[in-house]
DSSP file (Angstrom, degrees, kcal/mol; ACC not computed):
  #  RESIDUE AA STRUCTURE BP1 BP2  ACC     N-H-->O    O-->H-N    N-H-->O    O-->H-N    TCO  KAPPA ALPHA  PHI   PSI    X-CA   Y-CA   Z-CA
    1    1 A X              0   0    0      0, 0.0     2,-0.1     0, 0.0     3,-0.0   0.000 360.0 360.0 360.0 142.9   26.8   38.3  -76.8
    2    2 A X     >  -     0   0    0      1,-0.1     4,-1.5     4,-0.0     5,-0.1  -0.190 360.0-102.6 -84.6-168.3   27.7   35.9  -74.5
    3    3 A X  H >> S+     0   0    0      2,-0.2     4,-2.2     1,-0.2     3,-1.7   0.992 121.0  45.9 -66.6 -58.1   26.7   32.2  -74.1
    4    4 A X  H 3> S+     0   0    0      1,-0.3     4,-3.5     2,-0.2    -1,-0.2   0.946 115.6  47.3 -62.5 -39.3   24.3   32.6  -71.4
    5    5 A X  H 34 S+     0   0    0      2,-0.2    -1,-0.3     1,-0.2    -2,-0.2   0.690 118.3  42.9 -62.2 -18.0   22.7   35.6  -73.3
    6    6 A X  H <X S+     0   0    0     -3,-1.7     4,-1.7    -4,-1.5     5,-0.2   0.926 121.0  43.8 -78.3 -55.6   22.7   33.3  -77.1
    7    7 A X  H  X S+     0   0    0     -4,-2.2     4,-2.7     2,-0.3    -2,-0.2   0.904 115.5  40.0 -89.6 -48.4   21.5   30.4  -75.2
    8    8 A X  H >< S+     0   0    0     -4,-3.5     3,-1.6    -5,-0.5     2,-0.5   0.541 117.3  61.6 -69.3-118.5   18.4   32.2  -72.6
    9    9 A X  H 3> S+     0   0    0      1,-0.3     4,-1.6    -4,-0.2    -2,-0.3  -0.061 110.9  33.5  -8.8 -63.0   17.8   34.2  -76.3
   10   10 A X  H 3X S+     0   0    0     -4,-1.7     4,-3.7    -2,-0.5     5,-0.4   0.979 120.0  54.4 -58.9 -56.5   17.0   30.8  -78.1
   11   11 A X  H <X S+     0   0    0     -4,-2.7     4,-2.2    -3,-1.6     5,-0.4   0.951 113.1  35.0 -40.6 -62.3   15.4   29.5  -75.2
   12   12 A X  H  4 S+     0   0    0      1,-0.2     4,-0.4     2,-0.2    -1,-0.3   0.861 114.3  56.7 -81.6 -10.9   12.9   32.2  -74.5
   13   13 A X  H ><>S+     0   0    0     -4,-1.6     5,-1.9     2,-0.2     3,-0.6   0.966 104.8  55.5 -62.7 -45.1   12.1   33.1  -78.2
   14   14 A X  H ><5S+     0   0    0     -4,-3.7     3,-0.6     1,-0.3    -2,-0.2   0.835 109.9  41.2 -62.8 -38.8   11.2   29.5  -78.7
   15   15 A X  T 3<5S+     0   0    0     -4,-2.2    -1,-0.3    -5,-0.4    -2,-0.2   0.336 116.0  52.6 -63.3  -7.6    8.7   29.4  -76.0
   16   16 A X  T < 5S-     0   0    0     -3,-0.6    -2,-0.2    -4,-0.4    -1,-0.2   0.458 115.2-123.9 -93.2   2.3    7.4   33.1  -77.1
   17   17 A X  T < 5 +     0   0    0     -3,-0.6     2,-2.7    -4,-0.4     3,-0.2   0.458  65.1 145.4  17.1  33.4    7.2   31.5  -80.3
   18   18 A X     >< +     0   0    0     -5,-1.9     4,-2.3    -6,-0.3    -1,-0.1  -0.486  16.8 172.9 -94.1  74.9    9.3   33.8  -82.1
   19   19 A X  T >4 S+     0   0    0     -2,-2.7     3,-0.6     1,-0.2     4,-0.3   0.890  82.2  54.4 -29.9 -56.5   11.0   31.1  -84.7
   20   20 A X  G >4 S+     0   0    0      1,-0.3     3,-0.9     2,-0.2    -1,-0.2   0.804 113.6  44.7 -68.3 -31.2   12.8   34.2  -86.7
   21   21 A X  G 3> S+     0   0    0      1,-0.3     4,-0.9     3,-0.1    -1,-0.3   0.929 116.4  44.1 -47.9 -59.0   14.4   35.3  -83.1
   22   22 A X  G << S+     0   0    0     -4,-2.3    -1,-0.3    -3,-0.6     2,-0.3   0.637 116.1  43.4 -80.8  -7.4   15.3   31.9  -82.2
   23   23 A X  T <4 S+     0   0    0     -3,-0.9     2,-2.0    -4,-0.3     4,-0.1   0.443 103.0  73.6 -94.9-128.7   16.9   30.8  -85.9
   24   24 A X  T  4 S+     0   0    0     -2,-0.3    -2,-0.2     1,-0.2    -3,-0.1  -0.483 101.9  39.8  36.3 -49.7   18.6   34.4  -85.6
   25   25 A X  S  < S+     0   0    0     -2,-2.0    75,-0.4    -4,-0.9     2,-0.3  -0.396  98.4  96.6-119.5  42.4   21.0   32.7  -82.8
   26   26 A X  S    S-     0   0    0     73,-0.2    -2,-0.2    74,-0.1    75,-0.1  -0.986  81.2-108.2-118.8 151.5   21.5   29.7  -84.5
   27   27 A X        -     0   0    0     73,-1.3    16,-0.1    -2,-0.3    -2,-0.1  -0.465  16.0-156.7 -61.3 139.0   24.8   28.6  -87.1
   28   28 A X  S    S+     0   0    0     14,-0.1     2,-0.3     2,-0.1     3,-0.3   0.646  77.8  64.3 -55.9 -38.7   23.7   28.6  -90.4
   29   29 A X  S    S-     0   0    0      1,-0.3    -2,-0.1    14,-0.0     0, 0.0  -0.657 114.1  -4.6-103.0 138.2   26.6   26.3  -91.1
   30   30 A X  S    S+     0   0    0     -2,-0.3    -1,-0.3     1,-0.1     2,-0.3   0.887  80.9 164.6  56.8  45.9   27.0   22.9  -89.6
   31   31 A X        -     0   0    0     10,-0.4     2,-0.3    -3,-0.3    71,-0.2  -0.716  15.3-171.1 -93.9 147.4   24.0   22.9  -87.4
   32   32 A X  E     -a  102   0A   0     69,-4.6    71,-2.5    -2,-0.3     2,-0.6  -0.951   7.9-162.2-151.9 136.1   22.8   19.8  -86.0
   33   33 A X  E     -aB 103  40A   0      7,-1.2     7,-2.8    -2,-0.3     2,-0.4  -0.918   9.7-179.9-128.3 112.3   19.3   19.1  -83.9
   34   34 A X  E     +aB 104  39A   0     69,-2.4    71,-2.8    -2,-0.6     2,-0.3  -0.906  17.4 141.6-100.5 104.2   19.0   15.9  -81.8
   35   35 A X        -     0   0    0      3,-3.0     3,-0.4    -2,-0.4    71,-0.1  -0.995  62.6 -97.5-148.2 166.5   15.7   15.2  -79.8
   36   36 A X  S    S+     0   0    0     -2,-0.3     3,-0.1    69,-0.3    70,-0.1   0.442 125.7  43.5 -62.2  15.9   13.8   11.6  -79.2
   37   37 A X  S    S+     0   0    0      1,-0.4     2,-0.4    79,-0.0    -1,-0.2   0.688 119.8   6.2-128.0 -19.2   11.8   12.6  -81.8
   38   38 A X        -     0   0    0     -3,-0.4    -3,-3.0     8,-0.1     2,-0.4  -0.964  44.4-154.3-134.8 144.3   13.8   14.4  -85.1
   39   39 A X  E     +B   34   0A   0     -2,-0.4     2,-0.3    -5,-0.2    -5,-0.2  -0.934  32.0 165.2-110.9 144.9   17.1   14.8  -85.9
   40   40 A X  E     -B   33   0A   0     -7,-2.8    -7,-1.2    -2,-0.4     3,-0.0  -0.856  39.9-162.1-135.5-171.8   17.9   18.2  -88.5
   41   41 A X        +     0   0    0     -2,-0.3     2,-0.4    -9,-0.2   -10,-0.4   0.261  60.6 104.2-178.0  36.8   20.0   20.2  -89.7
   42   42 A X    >>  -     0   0    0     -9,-0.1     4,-1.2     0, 0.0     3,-0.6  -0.956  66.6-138.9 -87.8 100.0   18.0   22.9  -90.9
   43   43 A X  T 34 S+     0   0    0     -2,-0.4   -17,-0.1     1,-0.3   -11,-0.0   0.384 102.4  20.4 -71.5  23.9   18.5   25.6  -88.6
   44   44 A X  T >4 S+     0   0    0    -21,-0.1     3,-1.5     0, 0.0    -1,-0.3   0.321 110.0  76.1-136.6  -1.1   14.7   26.6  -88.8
   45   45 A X  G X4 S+     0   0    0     -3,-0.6     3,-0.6     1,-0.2     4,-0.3   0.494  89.7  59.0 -74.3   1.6   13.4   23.2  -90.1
   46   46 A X  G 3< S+     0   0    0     -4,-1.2    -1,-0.2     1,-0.2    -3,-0.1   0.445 101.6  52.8-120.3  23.3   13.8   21.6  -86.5
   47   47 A X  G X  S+     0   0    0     -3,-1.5     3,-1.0    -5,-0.2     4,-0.4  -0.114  75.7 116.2-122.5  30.5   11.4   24.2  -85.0
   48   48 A X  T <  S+     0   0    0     -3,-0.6     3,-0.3     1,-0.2    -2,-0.1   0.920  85.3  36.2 -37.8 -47.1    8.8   23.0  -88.0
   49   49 A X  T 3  S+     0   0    0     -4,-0.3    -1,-0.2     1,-0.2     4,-0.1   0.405  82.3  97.9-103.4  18.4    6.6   21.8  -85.0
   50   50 A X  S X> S+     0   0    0     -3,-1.0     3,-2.6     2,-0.2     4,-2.4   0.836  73.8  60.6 -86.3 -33.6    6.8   23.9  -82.4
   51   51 A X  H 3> S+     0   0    0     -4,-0.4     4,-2.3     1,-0.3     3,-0.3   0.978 107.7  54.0 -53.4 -47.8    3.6   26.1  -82.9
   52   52 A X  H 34 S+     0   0    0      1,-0.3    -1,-0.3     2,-0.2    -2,-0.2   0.703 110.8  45.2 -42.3 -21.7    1.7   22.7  -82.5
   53   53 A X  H X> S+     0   0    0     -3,-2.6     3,-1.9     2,-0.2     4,-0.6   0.837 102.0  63.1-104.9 -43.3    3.4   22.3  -79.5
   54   54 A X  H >< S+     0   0    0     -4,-2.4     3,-2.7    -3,-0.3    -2,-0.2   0.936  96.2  62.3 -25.7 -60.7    2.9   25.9  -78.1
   55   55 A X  T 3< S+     0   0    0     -4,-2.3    -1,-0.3     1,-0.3    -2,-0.2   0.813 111.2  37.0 -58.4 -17.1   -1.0   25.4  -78.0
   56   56 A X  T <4 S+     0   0    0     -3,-1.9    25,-1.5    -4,-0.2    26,-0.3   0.614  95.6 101.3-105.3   1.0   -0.5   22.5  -75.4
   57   57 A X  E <<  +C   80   0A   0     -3,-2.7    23,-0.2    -4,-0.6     3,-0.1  -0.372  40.3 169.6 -72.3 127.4    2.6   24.4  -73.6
   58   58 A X  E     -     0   0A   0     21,-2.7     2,-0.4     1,-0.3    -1,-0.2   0.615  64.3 -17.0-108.7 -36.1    0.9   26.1  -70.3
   59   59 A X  E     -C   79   0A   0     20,-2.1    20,-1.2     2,-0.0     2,-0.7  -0.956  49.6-138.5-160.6 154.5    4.5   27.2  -68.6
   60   60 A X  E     -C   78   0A   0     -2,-0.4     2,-0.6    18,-0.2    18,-0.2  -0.779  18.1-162.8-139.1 114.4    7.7   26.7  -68.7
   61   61 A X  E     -C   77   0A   0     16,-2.6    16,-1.2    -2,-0.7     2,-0.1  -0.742  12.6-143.5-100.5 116.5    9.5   26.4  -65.4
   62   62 A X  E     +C   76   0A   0     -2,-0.6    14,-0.2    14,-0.2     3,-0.1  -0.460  25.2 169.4 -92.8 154.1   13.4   26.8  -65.4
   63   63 A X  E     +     0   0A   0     12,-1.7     2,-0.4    -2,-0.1    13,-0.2   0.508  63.3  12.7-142.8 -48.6   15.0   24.4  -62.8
   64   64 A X  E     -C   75   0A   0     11,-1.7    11,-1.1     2,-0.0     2,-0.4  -0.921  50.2-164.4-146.5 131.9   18.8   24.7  -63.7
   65   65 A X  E     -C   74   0A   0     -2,-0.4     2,-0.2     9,-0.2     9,-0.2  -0.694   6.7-177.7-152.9 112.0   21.2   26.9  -65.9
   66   66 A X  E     +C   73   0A   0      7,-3.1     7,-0.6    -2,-0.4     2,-0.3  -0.641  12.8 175.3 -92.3 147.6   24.9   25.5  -66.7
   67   67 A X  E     +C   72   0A   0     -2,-0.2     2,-0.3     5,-0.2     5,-0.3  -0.861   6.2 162.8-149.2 136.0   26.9   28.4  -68.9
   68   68 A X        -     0   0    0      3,-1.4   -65,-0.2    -2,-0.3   -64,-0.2  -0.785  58.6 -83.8-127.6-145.9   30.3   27.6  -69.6
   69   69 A X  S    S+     0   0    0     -2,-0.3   -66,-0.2     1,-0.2   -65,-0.0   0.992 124.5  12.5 -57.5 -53.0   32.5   29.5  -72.5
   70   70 A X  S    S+     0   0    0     -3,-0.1    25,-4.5   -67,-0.1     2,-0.2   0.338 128.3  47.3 -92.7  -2.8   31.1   27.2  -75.6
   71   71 A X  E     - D   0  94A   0     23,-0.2    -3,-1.4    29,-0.0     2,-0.3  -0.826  48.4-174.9-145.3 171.0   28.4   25.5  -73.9
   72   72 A X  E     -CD  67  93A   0     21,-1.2    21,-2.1    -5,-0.3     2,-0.4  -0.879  14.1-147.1 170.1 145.6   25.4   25.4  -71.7
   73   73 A X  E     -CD  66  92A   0     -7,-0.6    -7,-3.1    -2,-0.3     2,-0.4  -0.886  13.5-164.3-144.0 119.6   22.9   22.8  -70.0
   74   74 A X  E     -CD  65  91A   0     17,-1.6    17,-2.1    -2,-0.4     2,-0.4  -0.997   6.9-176.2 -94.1 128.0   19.2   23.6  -69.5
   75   75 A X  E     +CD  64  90A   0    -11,-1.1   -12,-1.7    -2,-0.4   -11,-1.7  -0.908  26.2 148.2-123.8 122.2   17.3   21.6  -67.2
   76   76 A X  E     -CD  62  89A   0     13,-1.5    13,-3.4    -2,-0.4     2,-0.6  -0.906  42.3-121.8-144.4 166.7   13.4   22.7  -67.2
   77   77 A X  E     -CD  61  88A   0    -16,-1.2   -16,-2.6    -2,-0.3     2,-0.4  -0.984  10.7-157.8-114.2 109.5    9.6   21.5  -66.9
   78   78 A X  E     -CD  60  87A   0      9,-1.6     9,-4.0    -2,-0.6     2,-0.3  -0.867  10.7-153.2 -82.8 120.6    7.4   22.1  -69.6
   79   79 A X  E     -CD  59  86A   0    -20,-1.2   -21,-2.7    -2,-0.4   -20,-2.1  -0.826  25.4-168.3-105.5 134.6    3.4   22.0  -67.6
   80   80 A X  E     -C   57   0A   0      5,-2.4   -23,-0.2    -2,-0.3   -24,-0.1  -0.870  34.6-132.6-134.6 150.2    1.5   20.9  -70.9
   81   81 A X  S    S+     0   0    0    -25,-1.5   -24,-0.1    -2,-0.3     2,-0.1   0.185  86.2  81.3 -91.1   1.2   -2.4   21.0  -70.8
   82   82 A X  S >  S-     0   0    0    -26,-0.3     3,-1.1     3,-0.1    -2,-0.2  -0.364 101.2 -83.1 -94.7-172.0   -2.3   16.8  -72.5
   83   83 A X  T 3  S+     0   0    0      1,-0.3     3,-0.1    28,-0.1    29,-0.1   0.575 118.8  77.6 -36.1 -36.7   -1.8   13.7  -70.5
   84   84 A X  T 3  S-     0   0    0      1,-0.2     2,-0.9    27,-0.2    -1,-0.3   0.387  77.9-176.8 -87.9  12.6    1.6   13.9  -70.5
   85   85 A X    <   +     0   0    0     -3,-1.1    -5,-2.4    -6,-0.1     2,-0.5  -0.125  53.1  10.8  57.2-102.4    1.2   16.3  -68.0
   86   86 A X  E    S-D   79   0A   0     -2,-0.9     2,-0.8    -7,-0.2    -7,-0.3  -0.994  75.4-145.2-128.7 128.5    4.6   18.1  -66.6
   87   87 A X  E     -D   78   0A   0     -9,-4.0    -9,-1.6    -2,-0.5     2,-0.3  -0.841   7.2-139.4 -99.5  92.9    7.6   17.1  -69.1
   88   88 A X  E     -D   77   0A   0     -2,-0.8    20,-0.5   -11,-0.2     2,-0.4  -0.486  33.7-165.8 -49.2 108.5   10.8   16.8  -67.2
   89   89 A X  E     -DE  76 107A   0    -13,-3.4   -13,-1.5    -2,-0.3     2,-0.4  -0.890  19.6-174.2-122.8 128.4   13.3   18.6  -70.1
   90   90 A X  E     -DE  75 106A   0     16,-2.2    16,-5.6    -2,-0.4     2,-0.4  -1.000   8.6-171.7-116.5 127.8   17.5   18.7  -70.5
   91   91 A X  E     -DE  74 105A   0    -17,-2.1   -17,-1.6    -2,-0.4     2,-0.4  -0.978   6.9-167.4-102.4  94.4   18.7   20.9  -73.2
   92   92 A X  E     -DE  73 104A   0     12,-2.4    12,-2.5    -2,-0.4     2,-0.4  -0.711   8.8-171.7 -93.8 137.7   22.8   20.7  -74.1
   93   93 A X  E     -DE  72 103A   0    -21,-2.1   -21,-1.2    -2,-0.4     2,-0.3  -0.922   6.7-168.6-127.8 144.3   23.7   23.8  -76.4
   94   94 A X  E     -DE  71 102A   0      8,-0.8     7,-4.5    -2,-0.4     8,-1.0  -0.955  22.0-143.5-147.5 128.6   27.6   23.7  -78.1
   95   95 A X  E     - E   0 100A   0    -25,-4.5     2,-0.4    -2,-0.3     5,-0.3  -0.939  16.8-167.8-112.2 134.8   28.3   27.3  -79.7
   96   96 A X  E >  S- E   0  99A   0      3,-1.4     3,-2.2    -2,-0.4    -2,-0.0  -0.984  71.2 -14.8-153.8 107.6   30.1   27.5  -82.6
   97   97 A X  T 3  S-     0   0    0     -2,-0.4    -1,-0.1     1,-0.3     3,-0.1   0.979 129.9 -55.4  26.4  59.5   31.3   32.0  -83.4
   98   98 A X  T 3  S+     0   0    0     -3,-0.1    -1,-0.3     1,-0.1     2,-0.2   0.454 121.8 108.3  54.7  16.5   29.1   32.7  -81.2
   99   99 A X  E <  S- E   0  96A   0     -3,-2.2    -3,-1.4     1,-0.1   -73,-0.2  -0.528  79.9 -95.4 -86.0 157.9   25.8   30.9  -82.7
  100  100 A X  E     + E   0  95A   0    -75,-0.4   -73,-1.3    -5,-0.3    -5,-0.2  -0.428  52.8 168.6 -64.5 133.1   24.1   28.0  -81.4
  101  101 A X  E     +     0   0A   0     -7,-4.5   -69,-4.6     1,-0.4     2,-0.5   0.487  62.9  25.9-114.2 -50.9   25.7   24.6  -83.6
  102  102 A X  E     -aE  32  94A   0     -8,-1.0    -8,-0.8   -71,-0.2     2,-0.4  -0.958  68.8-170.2-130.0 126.3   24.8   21.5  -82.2
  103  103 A X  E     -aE  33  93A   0    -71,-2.5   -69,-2.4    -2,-0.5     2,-0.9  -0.928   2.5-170.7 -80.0 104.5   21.3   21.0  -79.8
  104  104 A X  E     -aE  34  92A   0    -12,-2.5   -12,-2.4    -2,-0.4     2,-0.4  -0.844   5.6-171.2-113.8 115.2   20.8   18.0  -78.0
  105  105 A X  E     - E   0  91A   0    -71,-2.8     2,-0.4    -2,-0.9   -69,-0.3  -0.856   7.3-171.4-106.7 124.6   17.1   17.8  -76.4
  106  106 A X  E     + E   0  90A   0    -16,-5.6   -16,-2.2    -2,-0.4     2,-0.3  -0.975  18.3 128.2-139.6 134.5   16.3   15.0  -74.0
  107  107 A X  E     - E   0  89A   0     -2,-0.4     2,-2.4   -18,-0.2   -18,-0.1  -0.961  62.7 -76.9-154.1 162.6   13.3   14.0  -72.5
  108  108 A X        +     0   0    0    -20,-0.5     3,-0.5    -2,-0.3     4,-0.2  -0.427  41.3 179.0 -58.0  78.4   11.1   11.3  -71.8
  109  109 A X    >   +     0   0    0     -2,-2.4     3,-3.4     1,-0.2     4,-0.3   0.861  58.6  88.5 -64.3 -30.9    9.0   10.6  -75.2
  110  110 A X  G >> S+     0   0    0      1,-0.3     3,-3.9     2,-0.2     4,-0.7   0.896  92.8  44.5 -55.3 -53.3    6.7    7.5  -74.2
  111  111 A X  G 34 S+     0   0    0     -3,-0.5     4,-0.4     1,-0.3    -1,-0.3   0.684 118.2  46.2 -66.6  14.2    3.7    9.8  -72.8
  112  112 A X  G <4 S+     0   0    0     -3,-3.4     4,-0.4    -4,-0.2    -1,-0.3   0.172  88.5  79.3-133.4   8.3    4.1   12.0  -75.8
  113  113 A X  T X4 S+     0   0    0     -3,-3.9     3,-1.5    -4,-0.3     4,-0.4   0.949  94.4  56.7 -89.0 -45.4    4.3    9.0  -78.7
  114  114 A X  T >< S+     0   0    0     -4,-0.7     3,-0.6     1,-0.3     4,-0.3   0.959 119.8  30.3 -34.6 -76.3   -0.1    8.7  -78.4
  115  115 A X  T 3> S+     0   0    0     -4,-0.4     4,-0.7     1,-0.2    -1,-0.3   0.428  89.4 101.2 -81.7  16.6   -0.4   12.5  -79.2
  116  116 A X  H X> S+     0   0    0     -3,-1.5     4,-1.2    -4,-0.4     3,-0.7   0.888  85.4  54.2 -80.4 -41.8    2.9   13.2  -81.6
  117  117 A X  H <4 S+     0   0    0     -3,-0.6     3,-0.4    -4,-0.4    -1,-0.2   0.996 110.6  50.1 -50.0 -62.9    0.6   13.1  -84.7
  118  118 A X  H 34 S+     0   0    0     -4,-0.3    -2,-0.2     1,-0.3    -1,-0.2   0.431 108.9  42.1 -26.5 -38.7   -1.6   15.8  -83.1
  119  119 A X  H <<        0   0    0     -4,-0.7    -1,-0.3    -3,-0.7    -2,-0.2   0.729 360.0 360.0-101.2 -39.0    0.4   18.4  -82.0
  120  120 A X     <        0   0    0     -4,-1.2   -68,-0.2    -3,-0.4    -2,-0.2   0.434 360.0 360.0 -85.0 360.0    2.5   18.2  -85.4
C-alpha cells in the first residue's frame, strides 16, 4: 500500500469507527500519538476515546490532502453537534515499513476543555 492509501485507511476507519481497521495500519513498534489533549504510545490506547467522540461527530469534511513518500498532512473540519461547533483539524502522519509511526493531531482545544470529561 501506498501512503496516501495507509494514511485515507486510518483516516476513514477512525471516523467509521472501526478501531481494529485503524490500529491494523498503525507500527506496533515505536509508535507515538501527539494531540492537545494525550500523548501515547499504545497503538490502540490513543483511540481509547474516540467512540465518545463519534456520538458528537456529525461530518467530517476533508479540506486538504499532502502525500509525500513517508508522510502526509491532513487538514479537515470535524461539524460536531456541541458548542464547539465546526473543529478546524491538521493531522501530520510519518510512516515507518509501511505503517503509520508517529501522529501529530492539532487543533484548537479551548472550546473543547468544558466538555473533555463528557465525551471521554
Amino acid at each position: 500500500m501506498n501512503t496516501r492509501e495507509i494514511v485515507r485507511g486510518y483516516h476513514d476507519a477512525r471516523y467509521r469507527g472501526d478501531l481494529a481497521g485503524a490500529v491494523a495500519l498503525v507500527s506496533e513498534e515505536s509508535f507515538s500519538f501527539r494531540s492537545p489533549f494525550i500523548a501515547s504510545t499504545d497503538p490502540a490506547g490513543h483511540l481509547a476515546g474516540l467512540e465518545g467522540f463519534l456520538r458528537v461527530v456529525t461530518e467530517v469534511e476533508m479540506i486538504s490532502e499532502l502525500y509525500g513518500e513517508s508522510e502526509a498532512t491532513l487538514v479537515y473540519d470535524v461539524h460536531t453537534a456541541t458548542p464547539a461547533g465546526v473543529q478546524r483539524t491538521a493531522e501530520h502522519f510519518r510512516l515507518r515499513d509501511g505503517k503509520i509511526g508517529t501522529i501529530m493531531l492539532i487543533f484548537d482545544s479551548a472550546p473543547w476543555q468544558p466538555m473533555a470529561a463528557a465525551i471521554r
